[in-house]
Phi, psi and omega in degrees: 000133180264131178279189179263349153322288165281305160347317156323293193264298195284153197254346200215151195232174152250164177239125208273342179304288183307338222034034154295130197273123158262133168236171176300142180215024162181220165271161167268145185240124176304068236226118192280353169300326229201054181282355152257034162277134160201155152217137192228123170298158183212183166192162186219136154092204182246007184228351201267086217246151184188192174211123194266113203240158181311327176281341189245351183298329147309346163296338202224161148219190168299170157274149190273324187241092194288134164234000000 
């Protein structure tokens, strides 16, 4: 599961069903109304665009060997 901690920080996520490799493809979006809110864009591939959320963040976690 990814937190909002590593959300933060990290460029490349797994998706655990699948194992497929996400990377970051932008800033974290942030909310001070909503602090255990994030969304953080991701892609996968060269067409496959997404958002990783406070709701879906159990789906995914980091990559361990981030480069």
């Amino acid at each position: 599961m990814v937190t909002k901690d590593e959300a933060m920080i990290a460029s490349a996520f797994v998706e655990i069903a699948t194992g497929s490799r996400w990377r970051r493809n932008g800033a974290t979006k942030v909310w001070k109304t909503r602090p255990a809110e994030f969304r953080v864009p991701v892609k996968f591939g060269l067409y496959a665009y997404g958002y990783i959320t406070d709701l879906n963040a159990h789906l995914f976690t980091v990559e361990e060997n981030e480069s």
